[in-house]
N, CA, C and O of each residue as an XYZ file, in Angstrom:
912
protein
N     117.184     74.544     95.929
C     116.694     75.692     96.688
C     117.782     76.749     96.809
O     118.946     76.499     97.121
N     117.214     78.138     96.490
C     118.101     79.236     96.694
C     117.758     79.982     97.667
O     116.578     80.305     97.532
N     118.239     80.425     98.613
C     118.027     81.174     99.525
C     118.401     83.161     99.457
O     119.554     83.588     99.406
N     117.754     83.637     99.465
C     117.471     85.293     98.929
C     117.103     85.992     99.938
O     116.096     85.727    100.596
N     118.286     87.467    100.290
C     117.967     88.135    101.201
C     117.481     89.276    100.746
O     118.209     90.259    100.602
N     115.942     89.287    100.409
C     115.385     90.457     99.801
C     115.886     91.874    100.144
O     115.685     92.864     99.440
N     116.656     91.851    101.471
C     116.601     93.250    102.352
C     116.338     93.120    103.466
O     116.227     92.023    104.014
N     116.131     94.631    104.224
C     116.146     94.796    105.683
C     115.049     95.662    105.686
O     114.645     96.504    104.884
N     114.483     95.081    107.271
C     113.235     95.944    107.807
C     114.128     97.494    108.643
O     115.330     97.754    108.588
N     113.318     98.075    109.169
C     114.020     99.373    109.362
C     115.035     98.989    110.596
O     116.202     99.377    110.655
N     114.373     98.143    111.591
C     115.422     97.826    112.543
C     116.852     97.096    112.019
O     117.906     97.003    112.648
N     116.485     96.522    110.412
C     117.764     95.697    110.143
C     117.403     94.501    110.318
O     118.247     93.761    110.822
N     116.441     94.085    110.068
C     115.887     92.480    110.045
C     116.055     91.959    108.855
O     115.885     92.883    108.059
N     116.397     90.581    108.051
C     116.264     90.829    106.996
C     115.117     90.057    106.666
O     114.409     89.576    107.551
N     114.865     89.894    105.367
C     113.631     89.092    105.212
C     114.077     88.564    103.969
O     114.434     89.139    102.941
N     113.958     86.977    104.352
C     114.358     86.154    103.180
C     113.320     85.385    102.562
O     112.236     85.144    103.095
N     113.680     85.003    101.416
C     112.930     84.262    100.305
C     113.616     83.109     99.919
O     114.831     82.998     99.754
N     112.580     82.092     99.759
C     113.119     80.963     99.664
C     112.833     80.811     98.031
O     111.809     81.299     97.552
N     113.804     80.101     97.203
C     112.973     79.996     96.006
C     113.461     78.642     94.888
O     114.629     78.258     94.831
N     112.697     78.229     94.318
C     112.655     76.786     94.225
C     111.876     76.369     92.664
O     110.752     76.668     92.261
N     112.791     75.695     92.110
C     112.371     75.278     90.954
C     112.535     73.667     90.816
O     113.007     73.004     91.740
N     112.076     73.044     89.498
C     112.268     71.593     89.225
C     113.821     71.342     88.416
O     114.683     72.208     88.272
N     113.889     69.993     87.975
C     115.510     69.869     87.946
C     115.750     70.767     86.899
O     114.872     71.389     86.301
N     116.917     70.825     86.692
C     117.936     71.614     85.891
C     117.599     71.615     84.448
O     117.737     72.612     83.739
N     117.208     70.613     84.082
C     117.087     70.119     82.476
C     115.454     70.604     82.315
O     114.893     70.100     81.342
N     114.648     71.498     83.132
C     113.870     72.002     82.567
C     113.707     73.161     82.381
O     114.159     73.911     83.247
N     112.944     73.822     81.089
C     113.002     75.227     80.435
C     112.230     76.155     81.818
O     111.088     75.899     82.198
N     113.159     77.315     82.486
C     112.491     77.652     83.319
C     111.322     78.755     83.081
O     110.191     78.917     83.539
N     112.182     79.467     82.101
C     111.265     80.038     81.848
C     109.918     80.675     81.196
O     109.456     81.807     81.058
N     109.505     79.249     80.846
C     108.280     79.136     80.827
C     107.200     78.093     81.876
O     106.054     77.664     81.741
N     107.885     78.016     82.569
C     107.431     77.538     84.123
C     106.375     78.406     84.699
O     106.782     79.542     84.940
N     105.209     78.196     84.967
C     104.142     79.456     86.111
C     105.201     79.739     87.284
O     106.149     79.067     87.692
N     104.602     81.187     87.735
C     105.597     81.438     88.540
C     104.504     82.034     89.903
O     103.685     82.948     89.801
N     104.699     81.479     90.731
C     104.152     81.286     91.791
C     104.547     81.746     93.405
O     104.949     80.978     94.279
N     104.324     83.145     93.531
C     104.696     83.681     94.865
C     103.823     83.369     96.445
O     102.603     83.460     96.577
N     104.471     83.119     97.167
C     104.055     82.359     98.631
C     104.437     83.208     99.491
O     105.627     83.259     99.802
N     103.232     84.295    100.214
C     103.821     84.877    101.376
C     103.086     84.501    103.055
O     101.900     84.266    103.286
N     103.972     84.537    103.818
C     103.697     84.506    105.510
C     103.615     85.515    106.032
O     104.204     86.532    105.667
N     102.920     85.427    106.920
C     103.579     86.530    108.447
C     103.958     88.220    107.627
O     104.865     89.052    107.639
N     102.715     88.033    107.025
C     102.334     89.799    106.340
C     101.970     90.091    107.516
O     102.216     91.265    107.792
N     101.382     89.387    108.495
C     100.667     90.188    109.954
C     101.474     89.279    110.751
O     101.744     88.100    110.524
N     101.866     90.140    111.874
C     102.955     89.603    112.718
C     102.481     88.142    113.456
O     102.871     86.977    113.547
N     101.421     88.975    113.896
C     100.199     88.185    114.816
C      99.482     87.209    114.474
O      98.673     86.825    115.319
N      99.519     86.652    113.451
C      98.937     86.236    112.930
C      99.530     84.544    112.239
O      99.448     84.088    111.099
N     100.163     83.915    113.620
C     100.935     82.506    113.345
C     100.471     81.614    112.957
O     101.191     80.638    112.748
N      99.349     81.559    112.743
C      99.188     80.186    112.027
C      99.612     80.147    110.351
O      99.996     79.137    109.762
N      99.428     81.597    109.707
C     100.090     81.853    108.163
C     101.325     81.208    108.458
O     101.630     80.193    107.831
N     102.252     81.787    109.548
C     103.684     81.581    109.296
C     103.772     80.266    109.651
O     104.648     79.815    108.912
N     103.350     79.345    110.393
C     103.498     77.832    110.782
C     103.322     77.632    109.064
O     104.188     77.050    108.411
N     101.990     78.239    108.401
C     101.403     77.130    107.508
C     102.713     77.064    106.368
O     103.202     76.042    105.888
N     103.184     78.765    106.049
C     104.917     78.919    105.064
C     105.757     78.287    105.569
O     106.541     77.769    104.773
N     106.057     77.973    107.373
C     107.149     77.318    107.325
C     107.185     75.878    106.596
O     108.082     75.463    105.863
N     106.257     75.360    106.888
C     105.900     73.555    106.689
C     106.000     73.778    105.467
O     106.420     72.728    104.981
N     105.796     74.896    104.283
C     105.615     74.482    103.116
C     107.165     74.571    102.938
O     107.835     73.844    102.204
N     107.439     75.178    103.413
C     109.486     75.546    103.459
C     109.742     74.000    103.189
O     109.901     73.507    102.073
N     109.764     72.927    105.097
C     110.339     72.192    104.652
C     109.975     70.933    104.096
O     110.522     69.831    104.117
N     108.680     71.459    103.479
C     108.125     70.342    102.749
C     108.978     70.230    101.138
O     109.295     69.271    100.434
N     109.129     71.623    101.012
C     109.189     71.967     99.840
C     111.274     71.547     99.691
O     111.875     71.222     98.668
N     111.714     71.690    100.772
C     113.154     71.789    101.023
C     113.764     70.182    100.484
O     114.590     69.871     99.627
N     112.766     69.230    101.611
C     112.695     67.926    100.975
C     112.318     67.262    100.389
O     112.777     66.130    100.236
N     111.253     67.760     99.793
C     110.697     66.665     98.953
C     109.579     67.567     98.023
O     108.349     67.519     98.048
N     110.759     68.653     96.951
C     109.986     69.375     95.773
C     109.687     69.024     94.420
O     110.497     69.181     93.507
N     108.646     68.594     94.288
C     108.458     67.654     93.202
C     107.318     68.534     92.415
O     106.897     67.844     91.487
N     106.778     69.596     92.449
C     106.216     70.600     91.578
C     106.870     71.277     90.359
O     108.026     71.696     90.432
N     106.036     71.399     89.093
C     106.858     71.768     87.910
C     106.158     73.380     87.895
O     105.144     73.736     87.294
N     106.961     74.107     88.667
C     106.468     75.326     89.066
C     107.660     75.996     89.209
O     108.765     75.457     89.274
N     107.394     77.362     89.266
C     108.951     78.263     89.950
C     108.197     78.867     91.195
O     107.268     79.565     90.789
N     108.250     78.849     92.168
C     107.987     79.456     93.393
C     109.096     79.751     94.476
O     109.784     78.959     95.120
N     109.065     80.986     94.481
C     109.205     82.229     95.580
C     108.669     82.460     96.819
O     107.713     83.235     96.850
N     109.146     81.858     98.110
C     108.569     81.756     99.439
C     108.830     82.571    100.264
O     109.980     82.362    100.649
N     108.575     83.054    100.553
C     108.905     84.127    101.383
C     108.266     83.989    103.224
O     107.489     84.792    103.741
N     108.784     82.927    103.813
C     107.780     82.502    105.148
C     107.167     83.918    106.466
O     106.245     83.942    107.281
N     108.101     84.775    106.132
C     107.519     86.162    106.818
C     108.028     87.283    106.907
O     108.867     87.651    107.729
N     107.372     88.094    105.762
C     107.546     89.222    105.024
C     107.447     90.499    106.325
O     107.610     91.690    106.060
N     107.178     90.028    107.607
C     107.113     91.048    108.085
C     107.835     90.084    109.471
O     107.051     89.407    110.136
N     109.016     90.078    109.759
C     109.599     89.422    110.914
C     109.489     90.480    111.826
O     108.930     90.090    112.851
N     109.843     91.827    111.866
C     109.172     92.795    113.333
C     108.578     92.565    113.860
O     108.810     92.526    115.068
N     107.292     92.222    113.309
C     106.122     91.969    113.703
C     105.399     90.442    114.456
O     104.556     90.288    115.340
N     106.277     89.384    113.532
C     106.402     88.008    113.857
C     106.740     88.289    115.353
O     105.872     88.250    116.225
N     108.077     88.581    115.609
C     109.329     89.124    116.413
C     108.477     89.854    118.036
O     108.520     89.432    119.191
N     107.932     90.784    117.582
C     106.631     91.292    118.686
C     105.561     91.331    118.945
O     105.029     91.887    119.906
N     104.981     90.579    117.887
C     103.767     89.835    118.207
C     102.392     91.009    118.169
O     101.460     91.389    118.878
N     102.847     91.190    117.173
C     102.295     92.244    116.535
C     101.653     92.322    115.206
O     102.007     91.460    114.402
N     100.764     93.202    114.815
C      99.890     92.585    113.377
C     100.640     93.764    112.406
O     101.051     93.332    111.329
N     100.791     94.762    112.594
C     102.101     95.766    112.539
C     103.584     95.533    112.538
O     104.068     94.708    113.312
N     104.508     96.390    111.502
C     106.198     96.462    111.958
C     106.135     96.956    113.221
O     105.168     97.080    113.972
N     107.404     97.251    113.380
C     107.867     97.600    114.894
C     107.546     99.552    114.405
O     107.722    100.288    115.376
N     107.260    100.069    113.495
C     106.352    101.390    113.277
C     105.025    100.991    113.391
O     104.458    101.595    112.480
N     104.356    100.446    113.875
C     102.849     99.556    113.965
C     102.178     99.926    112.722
O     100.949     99.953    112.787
N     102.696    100.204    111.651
C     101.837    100.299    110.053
C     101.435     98.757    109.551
O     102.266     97.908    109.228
N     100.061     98.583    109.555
C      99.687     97.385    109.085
C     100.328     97.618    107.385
O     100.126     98.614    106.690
N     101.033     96.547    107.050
C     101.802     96.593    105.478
C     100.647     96.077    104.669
O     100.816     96.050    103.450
N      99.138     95.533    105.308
C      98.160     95.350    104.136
C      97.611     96.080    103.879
O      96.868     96.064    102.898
N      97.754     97.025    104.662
C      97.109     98.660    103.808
C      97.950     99.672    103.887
O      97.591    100.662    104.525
N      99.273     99.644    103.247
C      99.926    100.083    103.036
C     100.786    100.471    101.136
O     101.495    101.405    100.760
N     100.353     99.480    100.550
C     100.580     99.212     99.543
C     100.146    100.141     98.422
O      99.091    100.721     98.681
N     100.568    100.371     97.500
C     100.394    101.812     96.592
C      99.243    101.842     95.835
O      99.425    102.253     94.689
N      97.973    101.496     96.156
C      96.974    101.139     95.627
C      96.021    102.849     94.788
O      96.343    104.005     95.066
N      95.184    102.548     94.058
C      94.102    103.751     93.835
C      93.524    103.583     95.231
O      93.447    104.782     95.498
N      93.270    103.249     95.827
C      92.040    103.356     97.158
C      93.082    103.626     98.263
O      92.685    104.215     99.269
N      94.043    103.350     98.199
C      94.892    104.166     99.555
C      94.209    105.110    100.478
O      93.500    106.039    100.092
N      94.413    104.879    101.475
C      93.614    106.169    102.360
C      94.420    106.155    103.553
O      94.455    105.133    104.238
N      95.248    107.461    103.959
C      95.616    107.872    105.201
C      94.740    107.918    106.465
O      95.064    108.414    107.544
N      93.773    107.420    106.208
C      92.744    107.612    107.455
C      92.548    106.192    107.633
O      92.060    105.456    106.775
N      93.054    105.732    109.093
C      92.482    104.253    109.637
C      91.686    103.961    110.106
O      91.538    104.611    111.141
N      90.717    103.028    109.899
C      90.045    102.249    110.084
C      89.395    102.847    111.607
O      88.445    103.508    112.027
N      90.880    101.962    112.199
C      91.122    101.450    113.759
C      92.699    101.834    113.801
O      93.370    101.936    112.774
N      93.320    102.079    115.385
C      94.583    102.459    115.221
C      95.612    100.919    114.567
O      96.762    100.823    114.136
N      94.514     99.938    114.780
C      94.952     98.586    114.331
C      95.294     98.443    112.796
O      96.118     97.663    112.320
N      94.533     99.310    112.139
C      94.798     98.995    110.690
C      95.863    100.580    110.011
O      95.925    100.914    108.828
N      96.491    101.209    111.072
C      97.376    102.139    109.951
C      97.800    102.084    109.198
O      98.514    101.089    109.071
N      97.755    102.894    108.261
C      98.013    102.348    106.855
C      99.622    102.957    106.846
O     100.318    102.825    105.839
N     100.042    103.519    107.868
C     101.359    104.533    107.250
C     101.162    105.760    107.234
O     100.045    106.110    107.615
N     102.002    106.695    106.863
C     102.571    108.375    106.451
C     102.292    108.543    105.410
O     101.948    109.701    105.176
N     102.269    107.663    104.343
C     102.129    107.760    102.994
C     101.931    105.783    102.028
O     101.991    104.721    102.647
N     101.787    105.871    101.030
C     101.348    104.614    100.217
C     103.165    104.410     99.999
O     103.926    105.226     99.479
N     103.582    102.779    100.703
C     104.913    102.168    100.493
C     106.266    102.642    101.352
O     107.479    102.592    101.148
N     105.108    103.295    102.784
C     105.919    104.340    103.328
C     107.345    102.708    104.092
O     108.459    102.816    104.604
N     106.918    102.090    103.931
C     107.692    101.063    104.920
C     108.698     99.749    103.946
O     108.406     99.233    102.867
N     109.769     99.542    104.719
C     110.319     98.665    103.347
C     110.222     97.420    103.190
O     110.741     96.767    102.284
N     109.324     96.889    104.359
C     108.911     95.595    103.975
C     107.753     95.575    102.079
O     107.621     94.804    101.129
N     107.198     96.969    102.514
C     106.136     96.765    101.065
C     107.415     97.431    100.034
O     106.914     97.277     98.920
N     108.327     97.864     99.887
C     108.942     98.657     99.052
C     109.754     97.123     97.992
O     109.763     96.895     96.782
N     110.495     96.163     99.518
C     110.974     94.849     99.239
C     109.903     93.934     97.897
O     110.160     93.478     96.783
N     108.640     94.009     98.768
C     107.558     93.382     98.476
C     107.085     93.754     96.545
O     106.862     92.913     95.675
N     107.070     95.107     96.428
C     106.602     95.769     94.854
C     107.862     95.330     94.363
O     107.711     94.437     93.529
N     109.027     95.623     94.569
C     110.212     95.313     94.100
C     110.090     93.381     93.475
O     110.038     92.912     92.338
N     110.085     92.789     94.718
C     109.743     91.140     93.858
C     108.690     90.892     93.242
O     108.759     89.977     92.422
N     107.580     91.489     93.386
C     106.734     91.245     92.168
C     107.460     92.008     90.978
O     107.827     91.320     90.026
N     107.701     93.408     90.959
C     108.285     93.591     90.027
C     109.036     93.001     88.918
O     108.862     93.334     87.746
N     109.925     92.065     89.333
C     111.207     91.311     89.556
C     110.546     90.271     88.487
O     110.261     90.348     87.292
N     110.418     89.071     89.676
C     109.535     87.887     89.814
C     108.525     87.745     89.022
O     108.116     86.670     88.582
N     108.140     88.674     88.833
C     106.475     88.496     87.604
C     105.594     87.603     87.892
O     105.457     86.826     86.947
N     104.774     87.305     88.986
C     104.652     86.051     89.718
C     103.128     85.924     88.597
O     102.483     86.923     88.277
N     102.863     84.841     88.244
C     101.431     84.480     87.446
C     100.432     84.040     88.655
O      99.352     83.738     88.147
N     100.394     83.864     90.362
C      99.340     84.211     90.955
C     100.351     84.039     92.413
O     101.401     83.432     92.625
N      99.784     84.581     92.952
C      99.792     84.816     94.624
C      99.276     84.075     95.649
O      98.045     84.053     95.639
N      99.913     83.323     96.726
C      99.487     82.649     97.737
C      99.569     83.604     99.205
O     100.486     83.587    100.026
N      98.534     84.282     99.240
C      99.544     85.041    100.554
C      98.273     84.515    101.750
O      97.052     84.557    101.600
N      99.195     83.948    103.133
C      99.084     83.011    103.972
C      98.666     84.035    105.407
O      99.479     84.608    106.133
N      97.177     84.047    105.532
C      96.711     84.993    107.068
C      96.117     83.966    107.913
O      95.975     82.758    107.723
N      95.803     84.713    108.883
C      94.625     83.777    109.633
C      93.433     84.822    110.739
O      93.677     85.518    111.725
N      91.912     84.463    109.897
C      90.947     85.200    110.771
C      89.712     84.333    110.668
O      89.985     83.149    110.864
N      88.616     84.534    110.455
C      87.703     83.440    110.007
C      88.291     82.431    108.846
O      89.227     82.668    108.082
N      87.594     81.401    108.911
C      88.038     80.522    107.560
C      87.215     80.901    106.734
O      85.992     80.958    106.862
N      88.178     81.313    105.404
C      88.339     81.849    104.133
C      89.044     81.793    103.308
O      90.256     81.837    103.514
N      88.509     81.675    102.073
C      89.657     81.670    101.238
C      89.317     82.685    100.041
O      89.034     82.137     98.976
N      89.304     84.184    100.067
C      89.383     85.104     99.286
C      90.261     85.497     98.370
O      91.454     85.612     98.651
N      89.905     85.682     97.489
C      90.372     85.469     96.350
C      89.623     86.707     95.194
O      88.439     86.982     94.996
N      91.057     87.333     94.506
C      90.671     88.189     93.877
C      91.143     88.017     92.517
O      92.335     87.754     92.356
N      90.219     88.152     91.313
C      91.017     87.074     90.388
C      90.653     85.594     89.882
O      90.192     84.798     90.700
N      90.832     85.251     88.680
C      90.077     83.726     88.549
C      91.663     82.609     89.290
O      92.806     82.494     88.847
N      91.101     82.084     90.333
C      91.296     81.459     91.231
C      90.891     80.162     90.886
O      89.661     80.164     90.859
N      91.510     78.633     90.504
C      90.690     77.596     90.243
C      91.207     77.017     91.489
O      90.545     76.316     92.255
N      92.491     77.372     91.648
C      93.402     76.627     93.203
C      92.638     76.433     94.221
O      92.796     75.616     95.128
N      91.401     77.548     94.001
C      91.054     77.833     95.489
C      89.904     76.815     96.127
O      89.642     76.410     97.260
N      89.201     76.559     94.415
C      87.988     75.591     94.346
C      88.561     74.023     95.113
O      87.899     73.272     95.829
N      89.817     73.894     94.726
C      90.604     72.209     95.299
C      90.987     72.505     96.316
O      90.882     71.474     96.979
N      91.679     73.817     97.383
C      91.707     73.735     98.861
C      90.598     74.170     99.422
O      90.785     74.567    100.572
N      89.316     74.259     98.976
C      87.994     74.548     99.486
C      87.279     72.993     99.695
O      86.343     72.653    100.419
N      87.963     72.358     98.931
C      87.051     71.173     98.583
C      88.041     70.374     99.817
O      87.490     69.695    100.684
N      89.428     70.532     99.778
C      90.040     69.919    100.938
C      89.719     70.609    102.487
O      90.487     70.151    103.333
N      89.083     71.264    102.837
C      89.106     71.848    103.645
C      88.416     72.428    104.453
O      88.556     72.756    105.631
N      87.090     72.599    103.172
C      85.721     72.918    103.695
C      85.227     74.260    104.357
O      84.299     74.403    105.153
N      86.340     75.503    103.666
C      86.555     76.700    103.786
C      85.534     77.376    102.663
O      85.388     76.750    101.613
N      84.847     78.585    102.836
C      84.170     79.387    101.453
C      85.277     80.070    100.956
O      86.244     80.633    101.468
N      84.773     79.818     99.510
C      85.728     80.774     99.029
C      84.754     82.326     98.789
O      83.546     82.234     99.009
N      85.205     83.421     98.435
C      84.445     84.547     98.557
C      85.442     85.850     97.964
O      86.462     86.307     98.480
N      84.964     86.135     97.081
C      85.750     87.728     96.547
C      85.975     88.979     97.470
O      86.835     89.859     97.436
N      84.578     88.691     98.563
C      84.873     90.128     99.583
C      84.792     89.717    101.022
O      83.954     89.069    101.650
N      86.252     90.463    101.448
C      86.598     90.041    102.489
C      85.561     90.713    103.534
O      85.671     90.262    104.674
N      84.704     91.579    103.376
C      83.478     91.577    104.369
C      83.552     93.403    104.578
O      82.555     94.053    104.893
N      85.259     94.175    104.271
C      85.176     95.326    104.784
C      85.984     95.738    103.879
O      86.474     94.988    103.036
N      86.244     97.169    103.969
C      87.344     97.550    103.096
C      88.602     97.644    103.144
O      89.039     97.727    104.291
N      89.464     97.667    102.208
C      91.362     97.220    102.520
C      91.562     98.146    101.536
O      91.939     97.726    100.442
N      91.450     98.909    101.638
C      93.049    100.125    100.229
C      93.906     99.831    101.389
O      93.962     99.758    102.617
N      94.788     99.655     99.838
C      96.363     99.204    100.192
C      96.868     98.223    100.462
O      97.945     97.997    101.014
N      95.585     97.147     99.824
C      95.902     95.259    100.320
C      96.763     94.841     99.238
O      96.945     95.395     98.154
N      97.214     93.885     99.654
C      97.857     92.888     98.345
C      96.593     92.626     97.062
O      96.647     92.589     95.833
N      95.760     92.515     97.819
C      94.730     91.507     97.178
C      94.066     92.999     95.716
O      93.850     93.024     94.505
N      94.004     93.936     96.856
C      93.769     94.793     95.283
C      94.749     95.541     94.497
O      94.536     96.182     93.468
N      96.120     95.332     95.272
C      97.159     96.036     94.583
C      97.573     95.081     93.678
O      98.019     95.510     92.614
N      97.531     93.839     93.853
C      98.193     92.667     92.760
C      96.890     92.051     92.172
O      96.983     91.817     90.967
N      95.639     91.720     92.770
C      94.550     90.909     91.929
C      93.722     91.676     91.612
O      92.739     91.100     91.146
N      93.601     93.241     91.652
C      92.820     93.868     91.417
C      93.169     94.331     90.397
O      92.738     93.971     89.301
N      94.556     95.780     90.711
C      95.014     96.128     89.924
C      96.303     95.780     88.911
O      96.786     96.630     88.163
N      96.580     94.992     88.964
C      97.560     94.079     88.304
C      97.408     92.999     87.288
O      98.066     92.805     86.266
N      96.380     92.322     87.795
C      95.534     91.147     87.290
C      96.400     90.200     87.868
O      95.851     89.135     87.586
N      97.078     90.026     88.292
C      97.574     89.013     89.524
C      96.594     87.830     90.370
O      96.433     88.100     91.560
N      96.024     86.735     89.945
C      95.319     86.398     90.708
C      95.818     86.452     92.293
O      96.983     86.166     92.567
N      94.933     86.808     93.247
C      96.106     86.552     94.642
C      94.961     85.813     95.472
O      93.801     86.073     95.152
N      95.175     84.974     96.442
C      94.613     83.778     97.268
C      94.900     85.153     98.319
O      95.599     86.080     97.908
N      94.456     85.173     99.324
C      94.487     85.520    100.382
C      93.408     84.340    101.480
O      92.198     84.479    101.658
N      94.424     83.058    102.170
C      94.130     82.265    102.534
C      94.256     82.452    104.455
O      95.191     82.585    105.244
N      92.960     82.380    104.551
C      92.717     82.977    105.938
C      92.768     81.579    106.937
O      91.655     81.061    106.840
N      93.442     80.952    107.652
C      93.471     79.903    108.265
C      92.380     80.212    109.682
O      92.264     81.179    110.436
N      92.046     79.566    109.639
C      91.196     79.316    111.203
C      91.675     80.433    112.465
O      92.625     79.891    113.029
N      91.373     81.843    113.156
C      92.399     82.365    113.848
C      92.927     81.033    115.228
O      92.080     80.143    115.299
N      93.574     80.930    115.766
C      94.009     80.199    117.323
C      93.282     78.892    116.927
O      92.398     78.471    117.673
N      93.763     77.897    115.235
C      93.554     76.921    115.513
C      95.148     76.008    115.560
O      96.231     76.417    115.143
N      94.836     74.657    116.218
C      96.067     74.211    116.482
C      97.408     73.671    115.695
O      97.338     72.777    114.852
N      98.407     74.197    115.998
C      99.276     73.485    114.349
C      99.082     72.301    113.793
O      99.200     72.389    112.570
N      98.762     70.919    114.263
C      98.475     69.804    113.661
C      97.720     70.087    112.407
O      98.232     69.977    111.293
N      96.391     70.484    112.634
C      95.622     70.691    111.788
C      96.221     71.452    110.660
O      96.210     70.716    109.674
N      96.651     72.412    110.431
C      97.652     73.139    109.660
C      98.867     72.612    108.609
O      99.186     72.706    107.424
N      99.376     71.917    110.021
C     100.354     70.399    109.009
C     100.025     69.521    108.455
O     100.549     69.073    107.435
N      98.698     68.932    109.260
C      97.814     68.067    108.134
C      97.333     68.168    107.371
O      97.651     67.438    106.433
N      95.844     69.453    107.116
C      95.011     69.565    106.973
C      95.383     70.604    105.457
O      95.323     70.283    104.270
N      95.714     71.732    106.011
C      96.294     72.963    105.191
C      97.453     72.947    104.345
O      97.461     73.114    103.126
N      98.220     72.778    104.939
C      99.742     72.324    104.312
C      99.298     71.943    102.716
O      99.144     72.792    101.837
N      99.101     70.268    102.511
C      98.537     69.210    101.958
C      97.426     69.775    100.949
O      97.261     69.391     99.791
N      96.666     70.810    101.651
C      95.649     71.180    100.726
C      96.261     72.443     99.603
O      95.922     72.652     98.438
N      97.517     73.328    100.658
C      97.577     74.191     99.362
C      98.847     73.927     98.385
O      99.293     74.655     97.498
N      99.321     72.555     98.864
C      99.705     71.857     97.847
C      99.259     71.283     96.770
O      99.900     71.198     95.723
N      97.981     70.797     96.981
C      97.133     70.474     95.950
C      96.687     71.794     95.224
O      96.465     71.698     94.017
N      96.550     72.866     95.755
C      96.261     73.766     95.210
C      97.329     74.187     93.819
O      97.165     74.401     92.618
N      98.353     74.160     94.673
C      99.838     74.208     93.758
C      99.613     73.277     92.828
O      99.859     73.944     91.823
N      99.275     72.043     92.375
C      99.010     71.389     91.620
C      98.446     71.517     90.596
O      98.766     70.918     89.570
N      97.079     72.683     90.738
C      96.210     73.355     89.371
C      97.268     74.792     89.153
O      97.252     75.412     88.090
N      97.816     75.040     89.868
C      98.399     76.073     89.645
C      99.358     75.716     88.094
O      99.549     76.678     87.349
N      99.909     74.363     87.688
C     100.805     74.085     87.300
C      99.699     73.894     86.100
O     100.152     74.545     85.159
N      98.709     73.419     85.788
C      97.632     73.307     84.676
C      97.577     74.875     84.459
O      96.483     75.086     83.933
N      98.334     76.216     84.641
C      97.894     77.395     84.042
C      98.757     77.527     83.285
O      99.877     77.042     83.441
N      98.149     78.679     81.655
C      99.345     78.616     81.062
C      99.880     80.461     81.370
O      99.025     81.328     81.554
N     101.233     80.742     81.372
C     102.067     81.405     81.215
C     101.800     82.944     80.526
O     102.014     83.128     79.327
N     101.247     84.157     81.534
C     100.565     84.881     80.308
C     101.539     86.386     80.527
O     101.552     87.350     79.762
N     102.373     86.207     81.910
C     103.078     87.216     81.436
C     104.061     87.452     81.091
O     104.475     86.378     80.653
N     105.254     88.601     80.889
C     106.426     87.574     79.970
C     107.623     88.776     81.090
O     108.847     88.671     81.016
C-alpha cells in the first residue's frame, strides 16, 4: 500500500488516496484499474464508513489481482462539517465539467459552483482520472438503496444479488456535473454510483456491503484492459 496526497481543499485539507496493487512479480500494467471514491457528499457517512472498511480490509488482507486507487473522502470539508457541500457549500457532484453543466440549482442544496471545476476537490478528482486511467469507478453515496450505474456494469449484477438493492441507469432526477455522466457517460468509464441505505447502521455496512463490493471487485478482475 502507497499512501498519496492528491492535494489540498481550499481550507488546506488534504485528501489522500490510498492505492494498492498485488505482489511485485506481477505485470502491472496490464492489471484493470479500478478507482474507489467516499465522502463525495460530506453528509453522507455511511459511503465513508463503507471506503473506510474497504481501507482496512484492503490494508490487511489484499488479495485482488487489480490496481485500485481509494480515495476514502474526496471531500473531507464536508465529512469535517457535516455537510453534503465543501466548506464553499458547492455540491462537487454537480460540479464537474460536464456538456449538461448548469449554473442554475436545483435547490440551494445542490450548487453546482461559479463555474464547471470551480473547486479543487473536482480539479484533484479530473486530474486522477486523468492520471490513473481508471477502467471503472466505484463511487460510494448513501440515499435510497441503489445501485446506479452508468455504463456496462456486470459488478453491479453480484452486489445486487448480495444485497438485494435495484440496479437502475436513472437516478430518478437530473445531475449535470455528476461523476456518473462526466466519467460513464462521457468518458465511457463505467461508474457504480452505489447508494447505501441513507441512516442505516454500520454493522450492516461491514457485513453486508463491505463483502458485497468486494465481490463485486472480483468480476471487476474478469474485465479485459481497454484503455492504455
Amino acid at each position: 500500500m502507497k499512501i498519496l496526497n492528491l492535494g489540498f481543499t481550499s481550507l488546506g485539507l488534504p485528501i489522500h488516496a490510498y492505492h494498492f496493487l498485488p505482489s511485485a512479480n506481477t505485470q502491472t500494467e496490464d492489471l484493470i484499474r479500478v478507482l474507489i471514491l467516499g465522502g463525495v457528499h460530506g453528509e453522507e457517512v455511511e459511503g465513508v464508513v463503507a471506503a473506510r472498511c474497504l481501507l482496512e480490509h484492503f490494508r490487511t488482507n489484499y488479495s485482488l489481482n487489480l490496481n485500485i486507487k481509494l480515495v476514502p473522502e474526496l471531500n473531507p470539508e464536508g465529512v469535517l462539517l457535516k455537510l453534503r457541500g465543501n466548506s464553499n457549500k458547492v455540491d462537487l457532484n454537480r460540479n464537474l465539467p460536464t456538456k449538461d453543466w448548469s449554473p442554475i440549482a436545483a435547490t440551494e442544496r445542490y450548487n453546482p459552483g461559479p463555474a464547471p471545476m470551480s473547486e479543487p476537490e473536482n480539479k484533484l478528482l479530473v486530474h486522477l482520472i486523468d492520471t490513473f486511467n481508471p477502467d471503472v469507478i466505484f463511487s460510494l453515496h448513501s440515499w435510497k438503496p441503489m445501485l446506479n450505474v452508468n455504463g456496462d456494469l456486470p459488478e453491479a449484477q453480484i452486489i445486487a444479488e448480495k444485497t438485494g438493492y435495484i440496479i437502475d441507469p436513472d437516478i430518478g432526477y437530473p445531475t449535470p456535473g455528476s461523476l456518473g455522466t462526466y466519467a460513464g457517460i462521457e468518458r465511457g468509464i463505467p461508474t457504480l454510483t452505489y447508494e447505501l441505505e441513507r441512516g442505516i447502521a454500520f454493522k450492516p455496512i461491514v457485513d453486508i456491503h463491505v463483502p458485497a463490493i468486494i465481490a463485486g471487485l472480483k468480476q471487476s478482475e474478469k474485465r479485459t484492459r481497454k484503455h492504455s
